[in-house]
C-alpha positions, -999 to +999 in steps of 0.1 A: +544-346+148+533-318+124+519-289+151+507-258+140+524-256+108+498-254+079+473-247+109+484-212+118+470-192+088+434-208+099+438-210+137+422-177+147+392-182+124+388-216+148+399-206+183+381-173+182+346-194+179+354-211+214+380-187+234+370-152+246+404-141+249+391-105+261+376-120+293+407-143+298+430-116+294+407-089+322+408-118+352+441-125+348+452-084+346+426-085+380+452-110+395+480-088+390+458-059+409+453-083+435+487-094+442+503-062+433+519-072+405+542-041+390+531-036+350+567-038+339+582-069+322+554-094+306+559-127+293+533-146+273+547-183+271+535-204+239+519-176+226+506-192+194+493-163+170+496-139+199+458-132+210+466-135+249+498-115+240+480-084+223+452-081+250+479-080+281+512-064+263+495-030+261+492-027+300+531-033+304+559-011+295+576-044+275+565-075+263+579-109+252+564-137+237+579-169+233+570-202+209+582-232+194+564-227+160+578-203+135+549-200+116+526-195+145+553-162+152+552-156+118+511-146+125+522-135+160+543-107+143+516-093+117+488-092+147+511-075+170+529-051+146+490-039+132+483-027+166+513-009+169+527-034+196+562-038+202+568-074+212+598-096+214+594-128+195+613-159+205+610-188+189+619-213+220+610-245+237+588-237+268+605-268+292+643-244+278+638-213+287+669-189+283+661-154+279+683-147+312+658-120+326+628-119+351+593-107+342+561-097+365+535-114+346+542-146+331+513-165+316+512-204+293+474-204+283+448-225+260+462-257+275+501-257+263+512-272+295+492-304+286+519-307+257+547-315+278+543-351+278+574-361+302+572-354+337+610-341+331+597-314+308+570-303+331+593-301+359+621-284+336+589-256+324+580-250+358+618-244+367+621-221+338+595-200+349+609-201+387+642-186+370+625-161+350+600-144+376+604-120+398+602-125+433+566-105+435+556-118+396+529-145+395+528-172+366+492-176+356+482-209+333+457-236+327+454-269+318+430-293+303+418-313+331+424-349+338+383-352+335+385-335+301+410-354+285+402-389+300+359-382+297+353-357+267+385-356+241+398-391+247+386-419+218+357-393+210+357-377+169+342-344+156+337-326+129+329-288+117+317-277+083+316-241+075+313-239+040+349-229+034+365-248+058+363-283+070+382-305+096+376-340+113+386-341+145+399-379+156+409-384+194+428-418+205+438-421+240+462-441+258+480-440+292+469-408+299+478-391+264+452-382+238+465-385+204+444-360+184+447-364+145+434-336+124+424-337+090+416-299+074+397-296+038+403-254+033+388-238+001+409-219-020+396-202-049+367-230-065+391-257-048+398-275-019+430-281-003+440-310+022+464-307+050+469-329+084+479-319+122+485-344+147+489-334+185+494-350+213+481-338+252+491-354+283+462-357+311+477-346+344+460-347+378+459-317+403+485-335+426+507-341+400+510-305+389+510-294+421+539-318+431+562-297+408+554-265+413+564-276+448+595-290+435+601-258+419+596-240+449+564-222+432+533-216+456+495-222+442+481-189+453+449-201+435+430-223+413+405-206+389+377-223+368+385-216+333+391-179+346+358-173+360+355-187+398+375-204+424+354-229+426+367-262+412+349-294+408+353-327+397+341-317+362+360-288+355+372-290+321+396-261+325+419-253+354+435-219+356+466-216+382+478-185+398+512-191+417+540-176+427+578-180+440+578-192+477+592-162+496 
C-alpha cells in the first residue's frame, strides 16, 4: 500500500477545501481549558503535513509530532519551520510509540485511527498513548464513523476536476474495511502527470473503541460531533473523543 507518498506535495491544496483546521484546533484548546489541561508538552499523533500541529504547538511551551510517512514530515518540516515553530518530528508507527516521555495534550485527528486495521494495533495505539500521557493530559481524536464508512464511502466513486488537478476516487468495501483506490492526473507545466494512492480504513463501532480504551485503562470524558456538539446520532459521520487516564 502506497499512502501519502506522491500525495503529500498536493494534500493541502485537497484537505484545506473540506477541513477547517482553525475551528478543530480552538474546541479542542477549549477542552484543555475545561479540564485544566497544563500548556506544557503537546503531542500531535499522525500529523500528516502538520496543519493540526501548527494551530496547537504555538499555545505549548514544546511540541512533537509524530508520523509514519517521510514525505508527509518532509511538508510537516517546511510549514512548521516558516512559522518559526520548533517541532520535533518523528517519523514512527502510531500502534509503537517510544518517545519515553508524557505530554498534556495528545491528539490523532482526520480519521488516522480508522487505519489501524487489527484490533491488536488499536489496542497497542491506545496503550501507547496511556504510556505517554500525563496523569491530568487528555487524548483527543476522531474517527470515521461506522455509518460513514459502511453508508457514504463504502463501494461509492468520486471525482474532482479543478483544472490543474484531477483524481478519481474508487471505494470497495468489505468486512468492515473500505479499500479506497486513488487515481491523481496533476498538471505540470503544459502536461499531465499520473500517480496512484491506495488506502485502506477500518469501520469501527462506538463499543468497540470504547472496549479498548477500557482495556487501556483510558476514560471517555466525552464524545464530540466532528468538534462541534455533544450531541451524537446515528448519522454522525465524524466522532471526536475526549478521554483521559482512569485516576
Amino acid at each position: 500500500m502506497n499512502c501519502y507518498e506522491k500525495f503529500a506535495h498536493i494534500y493541502d491544496k485537497l484537505i484545506n477545501e473540506d477541513i477547517d483546521y482553525g475551528k478543530w484546533a480552538l474546541k479542542i484548546l477549549d477542552l484543555c481549558c475545561t479540564f485544566n489541561v497544563e500548556f506544557k508538552n503537546y503531542l500531535d499523533l499522525a500529523c500528516g503535513t502538520g496543519n493540526m500541529t501548527e494551530k496547537i504547538a504555538p499555545h505549548f511551551q514544546n511540541s512533537w509530532a509524530v508520523d509514519l510517512s517521510n514525505e508527509m514530515l518532509s511538508e510537516a518540516d517546511k510549514k512548521l519551520r516558516n512559522r518559526g515553530l520548533k517541532t520535533n518530528l518523528i517519523c514512527e508507527d502510531i500502534s509503537n510509540l517510544k518517545l519515553n516521555r508524557q505530554f498534556d495534550l495528545i491528539t490523532c485527528c482526520l480519521d488516522s485511527t480508522n487505519y489501524l486495521l487489527k484490533e491488536e494495533n488499536l489496542e497497542n495505539y491506545f496503550e501507547g498513548v496511556f504510556s505517554h500521557l500525563n496523569p491530568n493530559g487528555i487524548f483527543v481524536f476522531d474517527i470515521n464513523s461506522y455509518y460513514k464508512i459502511t453508508s457514504i464511502l463504502g463501494n461509492n466513486t468520486y471525482t474532482y476536476d479543478e483544472g490543474e488537478l484531477t483524481y478519481i476516487w474508487e471505494n470497495y468495501l468489505q468486512d468492515e474495511i473500505v479499500d479506497m483506490y486513488l487515481t491523481f492526473f496533476v498538471k505540470y507545466k503544459d502536461i499531465y502527470r499520473r500517480f496512484d494512492e491506495h488506502h485502506r480504513e477500518r469501520a469501527y463501532r462506538c463499543n468497540t473503541i470504547e472496549k479498548f480504551l477500557k482495556n487501556c485503562k483510558l476514560s471517555v470524558l466525552g464524545k464530540l460531533d466532528n468538534y462541534q456538539t455533544d450531541s451524537i446520532t446515528d448519522i454522525s459521520e465524524r466522532i471526536v473523543y475526549v478521554v483521559k487516564k482512569y485516576k
